[in-house]
Every structure is written in C-alpha cells, then in structure tokens.
LUMROSE-667172 format. One record per residue (C-alpha): residue in three letters; x, y, z. Coordinates in steps of 0.05 Angstrom, whole numbers, plus 32768, in hexadecimal, padded with zeros to 4 digits. Layout:
LUMROSE-667172
<"ALA",<X,Y,Z>>
...
***
This chain:
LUMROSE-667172
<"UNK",<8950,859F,80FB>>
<"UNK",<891D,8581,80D4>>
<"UNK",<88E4,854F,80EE>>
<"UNK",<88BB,8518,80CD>>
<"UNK",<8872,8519,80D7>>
<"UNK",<887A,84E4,810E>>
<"UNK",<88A4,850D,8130>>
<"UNK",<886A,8517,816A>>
<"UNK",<8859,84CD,8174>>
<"UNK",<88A3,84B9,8177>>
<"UNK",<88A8,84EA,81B8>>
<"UNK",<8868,84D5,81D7>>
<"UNK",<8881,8488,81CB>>
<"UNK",<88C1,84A4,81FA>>
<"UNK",<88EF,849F,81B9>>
<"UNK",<8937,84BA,81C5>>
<"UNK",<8946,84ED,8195>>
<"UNK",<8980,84F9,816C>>
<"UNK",<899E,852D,8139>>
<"UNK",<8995,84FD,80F7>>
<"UNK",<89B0,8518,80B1>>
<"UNK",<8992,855C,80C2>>
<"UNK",<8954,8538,80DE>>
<"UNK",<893B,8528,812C>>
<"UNK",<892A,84E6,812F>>
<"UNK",<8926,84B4,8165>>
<"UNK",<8965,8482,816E>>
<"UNK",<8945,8457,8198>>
<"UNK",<8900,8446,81C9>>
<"UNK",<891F,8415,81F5>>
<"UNK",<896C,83EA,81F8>>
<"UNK",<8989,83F0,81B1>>
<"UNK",<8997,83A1,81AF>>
<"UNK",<8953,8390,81D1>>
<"UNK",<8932,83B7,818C>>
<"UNK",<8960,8394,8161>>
<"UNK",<8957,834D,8178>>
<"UNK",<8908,835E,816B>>
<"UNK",<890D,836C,8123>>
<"UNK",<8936,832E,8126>>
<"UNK",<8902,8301,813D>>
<"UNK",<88BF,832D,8135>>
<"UNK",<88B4,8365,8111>>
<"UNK",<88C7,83AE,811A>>
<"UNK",<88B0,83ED,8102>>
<"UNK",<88DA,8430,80E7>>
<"UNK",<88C9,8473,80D4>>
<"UNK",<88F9,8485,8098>>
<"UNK",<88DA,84C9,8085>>
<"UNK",<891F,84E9,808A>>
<"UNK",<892F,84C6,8048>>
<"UNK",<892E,84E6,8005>>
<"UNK",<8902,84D5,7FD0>>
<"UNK",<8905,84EA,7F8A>>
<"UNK",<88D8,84DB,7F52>>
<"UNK",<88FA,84DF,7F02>>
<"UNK",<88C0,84E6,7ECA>>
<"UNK",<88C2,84FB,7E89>>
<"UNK",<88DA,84DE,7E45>>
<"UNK",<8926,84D9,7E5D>>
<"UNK",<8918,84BC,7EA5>>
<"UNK",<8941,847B,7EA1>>
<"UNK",<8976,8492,7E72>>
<"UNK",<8986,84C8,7EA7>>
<"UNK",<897F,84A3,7ED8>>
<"UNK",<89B1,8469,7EB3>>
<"UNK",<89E2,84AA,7EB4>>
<"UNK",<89E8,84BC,7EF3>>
<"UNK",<89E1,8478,7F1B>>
<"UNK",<8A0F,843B,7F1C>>
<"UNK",<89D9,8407,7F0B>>
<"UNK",<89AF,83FB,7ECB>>
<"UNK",<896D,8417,7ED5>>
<"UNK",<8957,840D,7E94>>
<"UNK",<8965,83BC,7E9D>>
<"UNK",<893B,83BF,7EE1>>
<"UNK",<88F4,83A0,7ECC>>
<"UNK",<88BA,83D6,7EE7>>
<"UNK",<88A2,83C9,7F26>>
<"UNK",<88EA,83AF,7F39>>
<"UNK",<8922,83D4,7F64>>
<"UNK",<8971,83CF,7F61>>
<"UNK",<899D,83EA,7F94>>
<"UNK",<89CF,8425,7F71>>
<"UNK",<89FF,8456,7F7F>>
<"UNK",<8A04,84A6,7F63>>
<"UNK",<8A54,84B1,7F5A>>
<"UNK",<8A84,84DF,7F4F>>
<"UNK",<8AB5,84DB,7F0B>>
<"UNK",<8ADD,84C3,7F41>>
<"UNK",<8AB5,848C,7F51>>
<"UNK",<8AAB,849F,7F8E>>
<"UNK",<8A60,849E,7FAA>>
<"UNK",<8A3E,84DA,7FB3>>
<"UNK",<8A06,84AA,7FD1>>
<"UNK",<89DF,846A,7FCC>>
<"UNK",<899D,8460,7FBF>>
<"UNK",<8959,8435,7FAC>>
<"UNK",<894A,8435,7F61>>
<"UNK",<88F9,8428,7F59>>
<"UNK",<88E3,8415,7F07>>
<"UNK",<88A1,8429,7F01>>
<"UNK",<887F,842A,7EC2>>
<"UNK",<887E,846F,7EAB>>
<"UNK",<88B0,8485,7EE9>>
<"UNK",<88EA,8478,7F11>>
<"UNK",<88E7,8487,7F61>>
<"UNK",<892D,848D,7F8A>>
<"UNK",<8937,848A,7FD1>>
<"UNK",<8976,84AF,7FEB>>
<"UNK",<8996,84B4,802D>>
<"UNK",<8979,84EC,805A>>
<"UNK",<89BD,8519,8062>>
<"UNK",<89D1,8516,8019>>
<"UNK",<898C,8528,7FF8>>
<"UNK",<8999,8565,7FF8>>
<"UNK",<89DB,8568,7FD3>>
<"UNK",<89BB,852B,7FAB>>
<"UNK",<8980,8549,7F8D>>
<"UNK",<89B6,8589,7F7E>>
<"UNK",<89E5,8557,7F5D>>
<"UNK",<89A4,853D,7F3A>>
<"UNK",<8991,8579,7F1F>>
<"UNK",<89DB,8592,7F08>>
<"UNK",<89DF,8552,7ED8>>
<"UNK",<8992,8555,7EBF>>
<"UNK",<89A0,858D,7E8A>>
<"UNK",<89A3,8564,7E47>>
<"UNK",<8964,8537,7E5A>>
<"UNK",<8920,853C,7E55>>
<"UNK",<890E,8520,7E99>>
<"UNK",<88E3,8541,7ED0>>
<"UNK",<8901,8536,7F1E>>
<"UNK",<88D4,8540,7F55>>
<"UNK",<88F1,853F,7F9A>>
<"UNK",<88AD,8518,7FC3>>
<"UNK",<88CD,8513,800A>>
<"UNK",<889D,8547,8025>>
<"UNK",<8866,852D,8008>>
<"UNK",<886D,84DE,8016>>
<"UNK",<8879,84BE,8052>>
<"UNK",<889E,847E,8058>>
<"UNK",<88A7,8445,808E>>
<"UNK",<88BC,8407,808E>>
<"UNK",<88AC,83C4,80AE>>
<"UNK",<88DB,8396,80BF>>
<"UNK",<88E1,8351,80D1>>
<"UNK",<88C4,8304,80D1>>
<"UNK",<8886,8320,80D8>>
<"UNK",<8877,835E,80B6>>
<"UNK",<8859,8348,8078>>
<"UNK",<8813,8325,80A2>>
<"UNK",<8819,8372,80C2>>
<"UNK",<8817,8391,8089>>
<"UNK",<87EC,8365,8063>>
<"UNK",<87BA,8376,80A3>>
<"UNK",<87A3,83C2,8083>>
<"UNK",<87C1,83AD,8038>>
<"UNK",<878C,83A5,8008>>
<"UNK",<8791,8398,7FB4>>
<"UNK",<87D4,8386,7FB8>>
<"UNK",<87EB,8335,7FD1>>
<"UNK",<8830,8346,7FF9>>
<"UNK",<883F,82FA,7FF5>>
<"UNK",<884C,830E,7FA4>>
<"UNK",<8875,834B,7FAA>>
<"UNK",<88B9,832B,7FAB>>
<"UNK",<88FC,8341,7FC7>>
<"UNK",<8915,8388,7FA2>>
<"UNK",<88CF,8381,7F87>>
<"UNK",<8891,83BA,7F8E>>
<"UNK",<884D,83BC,7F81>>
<"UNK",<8812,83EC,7F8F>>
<"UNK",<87DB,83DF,7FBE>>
<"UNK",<87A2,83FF,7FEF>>
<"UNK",<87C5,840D,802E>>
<"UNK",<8786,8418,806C>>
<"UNK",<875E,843B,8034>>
<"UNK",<8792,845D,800E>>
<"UNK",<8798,8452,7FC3>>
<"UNK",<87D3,8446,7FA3>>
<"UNK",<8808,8443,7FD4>>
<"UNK",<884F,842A,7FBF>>
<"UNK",<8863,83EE,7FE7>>
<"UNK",<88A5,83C7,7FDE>>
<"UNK",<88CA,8388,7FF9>>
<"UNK",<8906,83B5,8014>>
<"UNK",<8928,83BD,8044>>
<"UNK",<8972,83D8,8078>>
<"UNK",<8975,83A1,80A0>>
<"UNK",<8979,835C,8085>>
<"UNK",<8936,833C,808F>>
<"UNK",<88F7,8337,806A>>
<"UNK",<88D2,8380,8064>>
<"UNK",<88B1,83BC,8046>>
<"UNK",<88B3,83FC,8037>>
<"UNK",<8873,8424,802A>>
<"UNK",<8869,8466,8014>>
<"UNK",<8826,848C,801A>>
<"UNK",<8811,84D8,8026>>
<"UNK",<8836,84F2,805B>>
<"UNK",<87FD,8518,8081>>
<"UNK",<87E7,84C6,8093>>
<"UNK",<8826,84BA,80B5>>
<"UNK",<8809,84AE,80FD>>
<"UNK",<87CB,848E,80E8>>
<"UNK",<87F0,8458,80BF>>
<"UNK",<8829,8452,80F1>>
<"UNK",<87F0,843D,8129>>
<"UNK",<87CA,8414,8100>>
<"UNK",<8803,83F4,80F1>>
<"UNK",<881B,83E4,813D>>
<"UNK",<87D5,83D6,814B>>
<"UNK",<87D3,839D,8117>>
<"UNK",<880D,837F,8133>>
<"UNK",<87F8,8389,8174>>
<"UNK",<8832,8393,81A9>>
<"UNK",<8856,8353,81AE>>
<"UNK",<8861,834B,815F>>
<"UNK",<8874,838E,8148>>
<"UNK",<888E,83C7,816C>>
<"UNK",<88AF,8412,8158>>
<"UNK",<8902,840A,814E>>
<"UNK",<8937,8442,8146>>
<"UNK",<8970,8455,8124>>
<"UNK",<8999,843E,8159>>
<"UNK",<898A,83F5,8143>>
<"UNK",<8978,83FA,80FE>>
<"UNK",<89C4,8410,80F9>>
<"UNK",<89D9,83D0,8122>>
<"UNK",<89A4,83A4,80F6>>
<"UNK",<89C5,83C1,80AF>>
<"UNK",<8A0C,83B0,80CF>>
<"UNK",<89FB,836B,80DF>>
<"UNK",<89E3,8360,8099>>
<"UNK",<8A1E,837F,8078>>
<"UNK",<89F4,83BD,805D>>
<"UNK",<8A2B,8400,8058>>
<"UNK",<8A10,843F,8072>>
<"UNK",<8A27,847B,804C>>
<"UNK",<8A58,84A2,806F>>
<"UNK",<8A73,845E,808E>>
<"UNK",<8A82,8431,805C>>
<"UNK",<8A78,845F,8022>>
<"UNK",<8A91,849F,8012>>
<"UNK",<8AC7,84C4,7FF8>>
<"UNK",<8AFF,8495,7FED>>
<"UNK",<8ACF,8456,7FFC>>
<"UNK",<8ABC,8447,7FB2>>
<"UNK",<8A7F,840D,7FA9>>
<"UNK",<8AAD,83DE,7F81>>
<"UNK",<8AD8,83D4,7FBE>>
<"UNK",<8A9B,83D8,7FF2>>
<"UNK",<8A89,839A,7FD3>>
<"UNK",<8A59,83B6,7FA7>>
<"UNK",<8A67,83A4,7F65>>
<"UNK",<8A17,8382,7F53>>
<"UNK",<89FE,83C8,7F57>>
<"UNK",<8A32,83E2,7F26>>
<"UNK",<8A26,83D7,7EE1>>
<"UNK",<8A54,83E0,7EAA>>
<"UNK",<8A2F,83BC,7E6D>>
<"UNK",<8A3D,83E0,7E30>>
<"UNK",<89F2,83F0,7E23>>
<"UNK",<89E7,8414,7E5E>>
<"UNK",<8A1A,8446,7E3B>>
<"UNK",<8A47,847C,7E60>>
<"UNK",<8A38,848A,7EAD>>
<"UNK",<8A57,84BD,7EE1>>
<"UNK",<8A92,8495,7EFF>>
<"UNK",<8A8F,845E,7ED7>>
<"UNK",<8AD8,845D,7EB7>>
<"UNK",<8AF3,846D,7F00>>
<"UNK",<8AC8,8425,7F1C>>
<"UNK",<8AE1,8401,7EE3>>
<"UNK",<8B25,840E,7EEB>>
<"UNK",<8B1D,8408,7F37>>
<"UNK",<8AFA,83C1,7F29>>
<"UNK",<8B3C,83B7,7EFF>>
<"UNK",<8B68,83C2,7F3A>>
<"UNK",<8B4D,83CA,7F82>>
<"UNK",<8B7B,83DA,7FB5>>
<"UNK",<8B56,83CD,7FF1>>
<"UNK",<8B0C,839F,8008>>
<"UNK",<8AD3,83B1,8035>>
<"UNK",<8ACE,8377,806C>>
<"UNK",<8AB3,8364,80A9>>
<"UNK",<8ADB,8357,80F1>>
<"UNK",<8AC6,8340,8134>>
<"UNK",<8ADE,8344,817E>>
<"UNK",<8AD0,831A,81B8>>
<"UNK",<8AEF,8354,81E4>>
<"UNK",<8AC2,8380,8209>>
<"UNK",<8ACB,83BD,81DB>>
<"UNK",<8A9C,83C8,819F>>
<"UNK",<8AC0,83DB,815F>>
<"UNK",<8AB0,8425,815A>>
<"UNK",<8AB9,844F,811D>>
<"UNK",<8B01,846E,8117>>
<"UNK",<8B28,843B,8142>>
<"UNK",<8B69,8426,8124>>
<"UNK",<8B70,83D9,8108>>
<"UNK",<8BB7,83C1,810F>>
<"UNK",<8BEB,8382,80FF>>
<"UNK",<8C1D,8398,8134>>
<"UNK",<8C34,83DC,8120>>
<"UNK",<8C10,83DA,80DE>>
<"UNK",<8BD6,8407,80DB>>
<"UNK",<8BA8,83D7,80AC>>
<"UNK",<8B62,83FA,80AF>>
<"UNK",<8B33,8425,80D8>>
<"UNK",<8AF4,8419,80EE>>
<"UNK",<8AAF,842C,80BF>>
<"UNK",<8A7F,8412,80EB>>
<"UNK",<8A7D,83E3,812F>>
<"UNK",<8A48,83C9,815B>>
<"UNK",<8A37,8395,8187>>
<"UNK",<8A16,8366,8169>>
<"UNK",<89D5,8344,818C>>
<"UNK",<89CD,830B,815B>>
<"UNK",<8A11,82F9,814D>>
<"UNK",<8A1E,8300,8199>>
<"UNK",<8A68,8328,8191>>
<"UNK",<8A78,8367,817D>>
<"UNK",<8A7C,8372,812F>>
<"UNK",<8A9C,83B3,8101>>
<"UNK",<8AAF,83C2,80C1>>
<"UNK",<8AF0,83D9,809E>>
<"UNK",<8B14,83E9,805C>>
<"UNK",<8B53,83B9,8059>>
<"UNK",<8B8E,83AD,8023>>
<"UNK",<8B84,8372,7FF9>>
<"UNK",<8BB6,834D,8026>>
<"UNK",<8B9B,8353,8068>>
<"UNK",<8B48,8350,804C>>
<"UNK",<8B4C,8305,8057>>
<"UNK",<8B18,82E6,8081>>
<"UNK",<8B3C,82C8,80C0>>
<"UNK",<8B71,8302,80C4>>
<"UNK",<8B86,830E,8108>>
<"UNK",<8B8F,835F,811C>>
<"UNK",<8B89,838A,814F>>
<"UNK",<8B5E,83C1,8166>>
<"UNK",<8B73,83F9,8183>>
<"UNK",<8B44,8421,81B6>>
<"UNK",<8B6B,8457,81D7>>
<"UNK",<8BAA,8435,81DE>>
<"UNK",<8B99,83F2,81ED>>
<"UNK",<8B9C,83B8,81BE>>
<"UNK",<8B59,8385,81B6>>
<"UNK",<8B5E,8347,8185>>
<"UNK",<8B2F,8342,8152>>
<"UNK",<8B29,831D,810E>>
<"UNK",<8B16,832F,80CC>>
<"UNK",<8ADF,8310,80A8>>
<"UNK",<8AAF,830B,806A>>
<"UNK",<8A6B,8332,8066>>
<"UNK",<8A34,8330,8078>>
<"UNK",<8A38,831C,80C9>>
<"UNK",<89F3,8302,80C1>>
<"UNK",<89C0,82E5,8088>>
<"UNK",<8974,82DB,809C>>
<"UNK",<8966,8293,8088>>
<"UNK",<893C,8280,804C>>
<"UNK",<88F9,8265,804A>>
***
C-alpha cells in the first residue's frame, strides 16, 4: 500500500487510517461531522498526495489532450482550469479530472485509484502526437485548504502572488515559505472557497506545519477523507466509482458544461456515444433526503411500492443540512424533485424524497 510523504505526521496527529485507492491515508482525526462543520465555518486542511498528476508538453499538448478529454482545452485561457472527463467510445468515463492551461503546458489531476490505468490509457492513445507526458505525482506534493478562511492562511507564507486575484477555476504562480514557483489554484472537493497547492514533495511536513501554524488552532485544523467525502456530497460533487462509472455516463450525471461538442474542437473518444446520449437520456442523477434515522448508504434499493426505481451512489448524514442526504440514478419519470419513494434497508421501508442538486451552495460575497 502506498503512502504520501505525510504519512508520519498524520499518525503522530492520531489520524485513523484507511486503505484509499491503493493508498493509506487517514479518514479522519476526530468525529467525521465535527471536521466537516469546520471547513464549513473555518478552514480545514487536506493532504491529497494520493492524487495523480500528469504534466502534457510538447508541440501537440492540447490537441491530445482535446482528444482524449470531454472538454475544450484548447478554448481554456492559460492559467485557467475546466473540470473534464476521459471516456470510453462508449461514453462511459474512464475517470474525471482537473484540466490546468499553462502556457507552454497542460497539468491534469486524476483520481488516486485510476491513475494507474489512466496514465496507461494515456499513453495507448498518445501514438500519432507529438506530445511529451510526464507522470509528477512522486515528485509534487499537493494539499489543499479549505474553507472561509483559507485564503488569509495561505496568503500568511504566500509571497509574489495576490490570492485575492486568482479567481475561481483560476491559477497562478507564487513563492510559497521560500519556494519559487509553486502552482497554486482556487480549487477545490468540497464546495467552499479554497486551494490547491502543489510544491516539491520532500517539503510536505514543513509546509503542512507552517501552514497549521499560520492558522493557528482555532481557524484551521487537519480533515480526512471521511468528511471531505461528506463535504463533496453536500455540494453535489460525484465521486468516481459512485456516481460515475461504467454505465453512469457525465451527460446524465448532470454533467453536460464539462462536455463539449463544438465542431472545432473536432473528433473526441466518446463523443458520438454523449451526443446521442444527450439526444435521449434515459435516466438523471439527483439528490434525496430522509428524516428517518438511517443514512442512505450506497447499494440500498429506492422503491415506489414494488417498483425498484434506483439504488443508492452515495449517502450520508448531512451536518449542515441537518438530515440525512444520498444520491441516485432515476428514470426520467420518477427524477422529479418532490417524488415520494422508499428506501429499503434490510427489509424495512424508510420515506424519503427526491430532490435537485446540490444539497448545499456556500453563499456569495
């Protein structure tokens, strides 16, 4: 199982530990929904070194890249990102990912269990272009800050770069506690304001202690997986092997901005599958909620008396929306918000209602 370089201080902080897409890391330092309501109203902080990230140079960068993901990198102005998807010809995703312009580059971030089979996908399609792919996870590390807050953190050991100017889905470069250079973006898996840095991975600890020092304890504090996942479901934010997957296409996840089918961006993998599938859905990603004391939990059967109408992606309880929240595929007939179903958890029958995504927004300034 593979660690991050963090892997130390998270066990020394008393981090649980989990099996994570091939990776140990910790799902949580104290209650789940205590770190979850802090991101909510403070600021948290996240070691995401288990993600992949892959760097495309070379004359051909952005054209391959415009073949093998669903959005138009060569429309994204440098220094901007886009959320995209690498399909199938099926249109189903293989995975979704960050797409970073840079100037003479473009950086991807994938999810930590597919990189793998990502970067081999990559490579398999990279034949007729002149494009150079580096796989940097080793190399970088990358955390994130989360939260009302964590731009004054940041902005605390941030030099040559204002933060206030980086805008959302934007990045910039800047001098992060001495180092040169270091991407920084306005990112984020949760649904509030945040970053995402990445720097030399040998200055993991250092950076991730200057950074709770800055903060100081009160303001910002470590969080986990365990609530990150709870903070992505809240905002309506799918998780790969949840809400996408095989037979979970983007254009009926509710994905459809990071899918482009302009005419310039030319022929994609999956694209004549999406379009027909935009054509003529047959089923829509939504939200539901309970009052009843069981969380929706992945797999659980949604039902209109003996019709079987879904099954659970994901399902938590939800500490800002105060009720327990889940996701599920439905047919076009039932995916109306204000449907009335049924759960079923071993058996037994709890009410619950479908609705729209996201559960939550963060409110603009």
């Amino acid at each position: 199982m593979q660690q991050t370089s963090l892997h130390a201080v998270h066990v020394a902080a008393g981090a649980k530990m989990v099996e994570f897409g091939g990776w140990h890391m910790p799902v949580q330092y104290g209650p789940i929904l205590d770190e979850v309501r802090q991101v909510r109203a403070r600021t948290g902080l996240f070691d995401l070194g288990h993600m992949g990230r892959f760097r495309f140079s070379g004359p051909d960068a952005v054209a391959f890249v415009d073949k093998i993901a669903t959005c138009f990198c060569a429309k994204i102005p440098v220094d901007s990102i886009r959320y995209g998807l690498l399909c199938k010809p099926d249109g189903n995703p293989i995975d979704d990912v960050l797409v970073y312009r840079g100037q003479d580059d473009v950086f991807m971030v994938v999810n930590a269990g597919n990189a793998v089979a990502d970067m081999e996908w990559i490579q398999k399609h990279a034949a007729d272009f002149d494009v150079k792919i580096e796989d940097q996870t080793a190399e970088l590390a990358m955390l994130a800050l989360q939260g009302k807050g964590s731009e004054a953190v940041l902005q605390k050991i941030v030099t040559d770069l204002d933060l206030s100017k980086v805008g959302y889905y934007k990045s910039g470069f800047g001098t992060l506690s001495g180092m040169p250079n270091v991407r920084i973006s306005r990112t984020g898996y949760t649904g509030e304001d945040g970053f995402e840095i990445y720097f030399p991975d040998g200055e993991s600890a250092r950076i991730w202690n200057e950074l709770l020092e800055a903060g100081g304890p009160d303001e910002i504090k470590p969080i986990g997986l365990g609530a990150r996942d709870t903070l992505r479901l809240e905002a309506g934010m799918p998780l790969f092997g949840h809400e996408l997957g095989d037979a979970m296409n983007p254009i009926e996840a509710g994905l459809n901005f990071a899918v482009s089918f302009k005419e310039e961006k030319g022929d994609w993998i999956g694209r004549t599958a999406l379009a027909d599938c935009k054509e003529n859905p047959t089923k829509k990603l939504m939200g539901l909620t309970t009052d009843g004391k069981r969380a929706p939990r992945e797999g659980y059967g949604l039902f209109i008396g003996d019709r079987q109408v879904g099954t659970v992606c994901s399902g938590a309880i939800s500490p800002t929306k105060e009720c327990n929240i889940g996701t599920s595929y439905f047919p076009l007939d039932v995916a109306v918000a204000g449907t009335e179903i049924e759960m079923d958890i071993r058996g037994k029958r709890q009410a619950a209602t479908v609705c729209e995504l996201p559960f939550y927004s963060r409110p603009k300034n």
